[in-house]
N, C-alpha and C positions, 0 to 999 in steps of 0.2 A: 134874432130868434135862434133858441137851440133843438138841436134834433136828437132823437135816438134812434135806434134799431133793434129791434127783434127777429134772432136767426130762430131758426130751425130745420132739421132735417126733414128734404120731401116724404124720405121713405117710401110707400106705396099711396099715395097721394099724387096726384094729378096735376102737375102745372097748373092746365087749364082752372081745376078745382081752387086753387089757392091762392093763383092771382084774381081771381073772382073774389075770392070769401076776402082777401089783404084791402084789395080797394074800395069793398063796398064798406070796409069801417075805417078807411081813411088815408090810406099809405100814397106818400109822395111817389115812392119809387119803389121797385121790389128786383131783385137781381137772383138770379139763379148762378152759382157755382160750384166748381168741382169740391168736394173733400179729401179727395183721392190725387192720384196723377194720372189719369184717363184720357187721352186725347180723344176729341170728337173732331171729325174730319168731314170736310166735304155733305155739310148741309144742302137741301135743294132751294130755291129761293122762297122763303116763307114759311121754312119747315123748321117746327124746335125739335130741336135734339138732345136731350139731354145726359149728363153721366148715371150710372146705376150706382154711384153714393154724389145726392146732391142738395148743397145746403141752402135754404131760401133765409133770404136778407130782404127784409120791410121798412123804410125808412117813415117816420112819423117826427111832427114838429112835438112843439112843447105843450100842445094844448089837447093832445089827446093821452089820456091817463095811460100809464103802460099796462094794468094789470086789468083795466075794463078790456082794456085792446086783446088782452092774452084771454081774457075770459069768451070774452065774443067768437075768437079764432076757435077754442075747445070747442063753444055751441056749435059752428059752422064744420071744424073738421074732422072732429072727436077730440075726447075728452085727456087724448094724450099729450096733444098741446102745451098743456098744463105744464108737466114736468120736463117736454123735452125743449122748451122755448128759453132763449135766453137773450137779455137785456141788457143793452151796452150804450155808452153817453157816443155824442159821434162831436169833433171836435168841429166848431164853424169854421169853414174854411172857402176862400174864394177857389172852387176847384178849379176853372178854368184859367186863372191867372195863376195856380201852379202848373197848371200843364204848360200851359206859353212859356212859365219861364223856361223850362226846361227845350224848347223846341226853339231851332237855330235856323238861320237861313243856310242853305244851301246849297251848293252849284252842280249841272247835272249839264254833261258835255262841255263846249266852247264856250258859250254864254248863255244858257239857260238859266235863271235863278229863281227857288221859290222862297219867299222870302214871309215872315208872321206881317200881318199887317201894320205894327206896333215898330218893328225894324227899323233901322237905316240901312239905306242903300248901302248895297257893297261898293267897294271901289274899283270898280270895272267900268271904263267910260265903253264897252261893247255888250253891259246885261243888257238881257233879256229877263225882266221882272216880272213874275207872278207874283202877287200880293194876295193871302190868302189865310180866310177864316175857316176854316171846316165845320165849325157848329158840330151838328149830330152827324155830321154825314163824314162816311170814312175817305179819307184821302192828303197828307199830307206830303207824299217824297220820302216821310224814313223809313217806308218798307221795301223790303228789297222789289217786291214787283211793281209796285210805283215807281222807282226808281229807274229802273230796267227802262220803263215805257218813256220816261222821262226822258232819257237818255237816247233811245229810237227816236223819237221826236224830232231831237234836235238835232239829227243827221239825216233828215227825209227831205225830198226838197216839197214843201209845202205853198209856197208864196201862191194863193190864187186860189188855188185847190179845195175842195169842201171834204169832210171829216165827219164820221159818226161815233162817237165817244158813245159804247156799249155798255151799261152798267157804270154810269159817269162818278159816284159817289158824291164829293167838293163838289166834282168838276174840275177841278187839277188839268186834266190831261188835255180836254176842248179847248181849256182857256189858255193853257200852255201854245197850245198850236194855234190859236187864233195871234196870238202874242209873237209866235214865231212867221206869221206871214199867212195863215189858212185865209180863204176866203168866209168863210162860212162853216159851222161848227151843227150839228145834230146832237144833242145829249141826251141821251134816254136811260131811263132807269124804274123800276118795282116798286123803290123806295118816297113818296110825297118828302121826306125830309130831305134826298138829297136832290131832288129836284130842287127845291127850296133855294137849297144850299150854293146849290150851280147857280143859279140865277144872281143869287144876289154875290156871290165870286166873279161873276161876268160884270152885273154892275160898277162892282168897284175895280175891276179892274178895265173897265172905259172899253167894253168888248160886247156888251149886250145886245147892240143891235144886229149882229152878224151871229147870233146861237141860238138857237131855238130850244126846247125840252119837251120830249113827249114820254108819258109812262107806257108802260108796258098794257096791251101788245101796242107794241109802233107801225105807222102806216113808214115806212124808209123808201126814199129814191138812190138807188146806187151812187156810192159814193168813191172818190178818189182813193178815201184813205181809209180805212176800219180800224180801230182798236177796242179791246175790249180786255180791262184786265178784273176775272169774277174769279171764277174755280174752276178745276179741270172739269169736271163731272157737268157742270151746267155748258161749258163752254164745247163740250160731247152735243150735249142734246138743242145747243143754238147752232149749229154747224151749217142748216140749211139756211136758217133767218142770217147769217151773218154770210155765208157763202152768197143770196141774193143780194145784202146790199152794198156788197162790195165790187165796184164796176170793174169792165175786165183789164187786165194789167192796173188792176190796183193792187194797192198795198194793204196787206192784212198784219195788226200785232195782236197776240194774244198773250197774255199773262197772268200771273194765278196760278199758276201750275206748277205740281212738285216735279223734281226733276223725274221722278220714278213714273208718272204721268205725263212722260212730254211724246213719249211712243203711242200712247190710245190716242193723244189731243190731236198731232200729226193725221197718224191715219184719218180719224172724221174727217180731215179737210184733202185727205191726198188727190182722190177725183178732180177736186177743182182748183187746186194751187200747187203751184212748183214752192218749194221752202228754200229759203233765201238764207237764215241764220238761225240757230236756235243760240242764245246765250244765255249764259246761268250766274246765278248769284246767290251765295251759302246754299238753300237747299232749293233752290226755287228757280225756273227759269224763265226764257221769254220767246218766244214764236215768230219770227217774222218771215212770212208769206205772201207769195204775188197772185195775183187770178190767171189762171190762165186763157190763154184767146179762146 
């Protein structure tokens, strides 16, 4: 089957308005991007934000005519549609097997490895293997704050210990420490897709009977260990929910945070934790804190 796409600019038009009017005449998928260089920063969890020059991309198969589709959109959003829409072939392409190609296993400390599912073992008779699909859900290790938490991880002493993985994405991080010795893993997350996602990452990786997943809001019992790596700004206003389920003399990692933001993230939790390390990676850093008695 072949696709195309029809871009146009939001302009004064309404997200809500157009992903509305794109789906009800047929669009596989619809993506909003910048036109500009605009950076949007620090979304709240569920909120769109988007740039003030922003282009809307509608993807359709081969069986819906392009110009009934551009006529219908004029009915639906006005009549300017018309001239500002444009039509372009989209090449078939197995996306997801060009993304794999492109993503590598990885090592993160002494023997932590995440590894594509498709891989060969490294040759390390001491990994520690994550084997790991991400699907829709965000989380693979090549971002620097994945990486950061990845790397906490693998020098905490976990063996026995239960973990709440805050905003778990994959699951990457739950499944990491269960992998590294946890007892018992909590993954909560906003997202049904990466809920999803953690589950069947736990499955395949022979660790699902010791993780549980709740969405948001979570019922939490204090846990040994807390991580949570989302955005400074949400990671502000979880401060209480994450200050309670982290038992006392546990360990808290937070990551997501610009370095320029690591002084407001600190203060939220100064009350109830002593800070243990804060370490950085290109712009980005990582939190690790203890509860205090």
């Amino acid at each position: 089957m072949t696709f195309y796409e029809i871009e146009f600019p939001l302009s004064a038009l309404t997200s809500e308005a157009v992903e509305a009017a794109l789906l009800e005449i047929g669009a596989g998928s619809i993506t909003f991007s910048d036109r500009g260089d605009e950076p949007v920063l620090e979304p709240r969890p569920g909120e769109i934000r988007l740039w003030s020059d922003t282009l809307v991309r509608a993807l359709f198969d081969e069986s819906r005519d392009p110009a009934l589709c551009i006529h219908q959109l004029a009915t639906r959003l006005g009549p300017h549609i018309t001239s500002a829409a444009r039509v372009r072939a989209v090449e078939p392409r197995d996306w997801e097997r060009v993304w794999l190609a492109d993503w590598k296993s990885m090592r993160f400390g002494r023997r932590l490895w995440v590894c594509p599912t498709t891989a060969a073992a490294p040759d390390d008779t001491n990994a520690v293997i994550v084997r790991l699909d991400p699907g829709l859900a965000f989380g693979t290790g090549t971002h620097p704050t994945t990486a950061m938490c990845l790397q906490a991880l693998e020098s905490l002493p976990l063996s026995g210990r239960a973990l709440i993985d805050y905003g778990c994405g994959s699951g990457i991080l739950g499944i990491a420490a269960l992998m590294l010795g946890a007892a018992h893993v909590t993954a909560v997350d906003l997202d049904p897709q990466a809920l999803i996602a953690t589950r069947d990452n736990a499955v395949r990786n022979g660790v699902s009977a010791h993780l549980d997943t709740q969405s948001v809001p979570a019922k939490l019992q204090p846990a040994d260990f807390v991580i949570a790596n989302i955005l400074a700004e949400p990671l502000i206003e979880l401060a209480p929910t994450l200050t309670a389920a982290c038992a006392v003399n546990g360990d808290l990692i937070l990551s997501g945070i610009l370095k320029t933001q690591a002084y407001a993230v600190k203060a939220a939790y100064a009350s109830a934790f002593d800070m243990v390390q804060v370490v950085g990676r290109d712009d980005w850093c990582c939190i690790h804190a203890r509860r205090a008695s």
